[in-house]
C-alpha angles and dihedrals in degrees: 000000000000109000100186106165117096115236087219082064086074100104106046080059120101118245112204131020126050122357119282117244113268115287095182142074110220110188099203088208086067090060138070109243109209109190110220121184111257119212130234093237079250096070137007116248090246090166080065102059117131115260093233104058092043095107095036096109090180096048089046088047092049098043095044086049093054099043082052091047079049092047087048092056111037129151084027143120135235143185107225097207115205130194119281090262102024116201129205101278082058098044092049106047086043092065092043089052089049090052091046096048091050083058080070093043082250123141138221147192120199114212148182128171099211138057142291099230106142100093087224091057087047086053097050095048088046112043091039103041100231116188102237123149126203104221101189106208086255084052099053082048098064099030112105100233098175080099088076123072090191154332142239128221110214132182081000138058100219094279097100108043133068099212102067096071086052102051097038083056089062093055096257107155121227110240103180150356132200135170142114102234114101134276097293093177148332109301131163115200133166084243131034132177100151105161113179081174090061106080086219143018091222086070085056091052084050095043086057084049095056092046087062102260093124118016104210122216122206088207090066112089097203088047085056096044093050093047081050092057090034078057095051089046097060097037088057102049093049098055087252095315090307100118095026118130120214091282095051094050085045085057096051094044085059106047082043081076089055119023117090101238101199088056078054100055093041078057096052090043096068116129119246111237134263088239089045088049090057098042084053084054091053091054086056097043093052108028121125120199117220121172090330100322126120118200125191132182107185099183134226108010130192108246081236091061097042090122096048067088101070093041092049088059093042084058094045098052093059087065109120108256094031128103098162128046137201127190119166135153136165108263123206126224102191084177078058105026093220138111125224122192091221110183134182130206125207122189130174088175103106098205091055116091119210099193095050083037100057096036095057094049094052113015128189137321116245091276091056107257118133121249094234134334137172162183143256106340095333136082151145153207134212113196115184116219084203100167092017087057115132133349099119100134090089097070095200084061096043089051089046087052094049100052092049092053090046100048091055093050097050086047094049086049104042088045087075093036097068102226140196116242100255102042108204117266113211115225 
């Protein structure tokens, strides 16, 4: 397999829009070819069906039901709405929904309102060429959606992304969701495979590979180049296969014969920034330990650097004597003009629930959605500043606000912590 593009090349690359042209040489001889059955768009190839899903009920249910909902809706087109920072698992199941849909001449537009700001996100956007679009708010707003007859939530259920009150305002029907956190709140969708049970929802797009809704063919470059961030997805989700169940190593057995490994490796090489770097310094800087946990507030953050958050507290929970970690910090949106006290939990203690953990520190907003939530050994949390937005030109104000901020959510977290009462500063 011929890799020909230079990694250094990354940031003369366009981010968002259509795909990039191909930046990669796939020789198809390098790769296994698995023949699947493909389907007609009339009926699903259900002779074709891999051995190892035949007695999955749920997975048959599932994939039968989506290739119906396709079958309901073809010769449309959808918005696939992401969370406001999409990570790979997102990325990823968001382009095979795309593919799938075009076997049912329906289109589709993958979208995010945030920012791109881990160096390995921008990488995969980038060295693939998938097809994300960042839809600011005032975007969305302009934009004439009549054009679209619904939209599908993956990888998400509405809580984590700004555009889906706005597009639901408009009349826009939900037509799926799909994702493997937990139940975040009450929706209702055409289509719903939502698997707290699956690591990743990248192993329940596979899953929907291996049941005959997309053949894949290792001699189309942009087949190869989804299985490798379907690969990446899942690895990442699953803290490299670390923490991956049976269905999860079925799924990657099936996209090795397919992901260009050497793409992927060119993903997972991407230099963290300069500004990541420093926010990672300010974790260390702040942090106080308690029973094992380590929490952090690094203060004002850049939107674009939103995710320098997550890998802070990846760093912080390999220090000796942790086993959970807390990073949070206040992030600025000047397009908006809103802030946002955005957090991220790391655990490697087994018996310690970062879903339950995160709902019952900080709880739900006046409509009923919880504030955060999450999954094996990961979480987060999204706090909106709403009336205390902005004014922080005056820097004795910003500083006033801050502290505040920072001292609730050390008390909401210590609170289940059980502290001492005077919790250890490091130095």
């Amino acid at each position: 397999m011929h890799f020909n593009s230079s990694v250094t090349q990354i940031s003369s690359l366009p981010l968002t829009g259509d795909p990039t042209p191909d930046d990669f040489e796939i020789d198809s001889k390098d790769l296994v070819e698995v023949p699947l059955t493909r389907h007609s768009g009339t009926a699903l190839a259900g002779e074709g069906h891999f051995l190892g899903l035949r007695n999955n009920s749920l997975v048959n249910q599932k994939s039968e039901e989506l290739h119906n909902t396709f079958l309901a809706h073809k010769q449309e087109r959808q918005l696939i709405i992401l969370q406001d920072f999409p990570d790979p698992d997102a990325l990823s199941c968001a382009w095979a929904y795309q593919l799938i849909a075009q076997q049912y001449d329906i289109k589709c537009d993958i979208i995010y309102a945030g920012a791109l700001s881990h160096q390995e996100n921008i990488a995969l956007v980038k060295l693939t060429g998938l097809p994300a679009q960042r839809w600011t708010v005032q975007t969305l707003k302009s934009k004439d959606l009549s054009s679209y007859q619904g939209f599908v939530l993956i990888d998400n259920q509405g809580t984590t992304s700004q555009l889906v009150p706005i597009v639901q305002e408009v009349g826009i029907p939900i037509v799926a969701v799909i994702d493997h956190h937990s139940l975040q709140s009450d929706i209702k969708s055409e289509f719903f495979d939502v698997r707290p049970s699956v690591r990743a929802t990248a192993t329940i797009f596979t899953q929907y590979l291996q049941y005959g809704l997309l053949t894949l063919d290792s001699s189309i470059n942009q087949h190869v180049k989804c299985a490798t961030a379907l690969m990446h997805g899942l690895r990442s989700d699953t803290n490299r296969l670390m923490q991956a169940q049976e269905e999860d190593f079925m799924a990657a057995a099936y996209l090795s014969k397919f992901y260009d490994a050497q793409l992927l490796n060119a993903i997972l090489q991407a230099n963290r920034s300069k500004r990541v770097m420093d926010v990672i310094e300010r974790s260390l800087k702040n942090r106080i330990v308690q029973n094992n946990f380590s929490i952090a507030g690094v203060g004002y953050l850049r939107y674009d650097d939103r995710d320098a958050i997550p890998q802070a507290a990846d760093f912080i929970v390999t220090e000796e004597n942790v086993h959970t970690a807390l990073v949070y910090g206040i992030v600025h949106d000047e397009d908006e003009e809103l802030e946002v006290v955005i957090g991220s939990l790391r655990t490697t203690k087994l018996t310690l629930d970062p879903d339950e953990f995160i709902k019952e520190a900080f709880g739900q907003d006046s409509s009923g959605r919880f504030f955060g939530g999450g999954r094996t050994s990961a979480g987060g949390f999204e706090i909106p500043m709403g009336f205390l937005s902005g004014g922080n030109e005056n820097s004795a104000y910003a500083k006033m606000k801050w502290e505040v901020f920072d001292s609730q959510i050390k008390q909401k977290l210590l609170r289940l912590v059980n502290p001492k009462d005077n919790p250890i500063q490091s130095e």
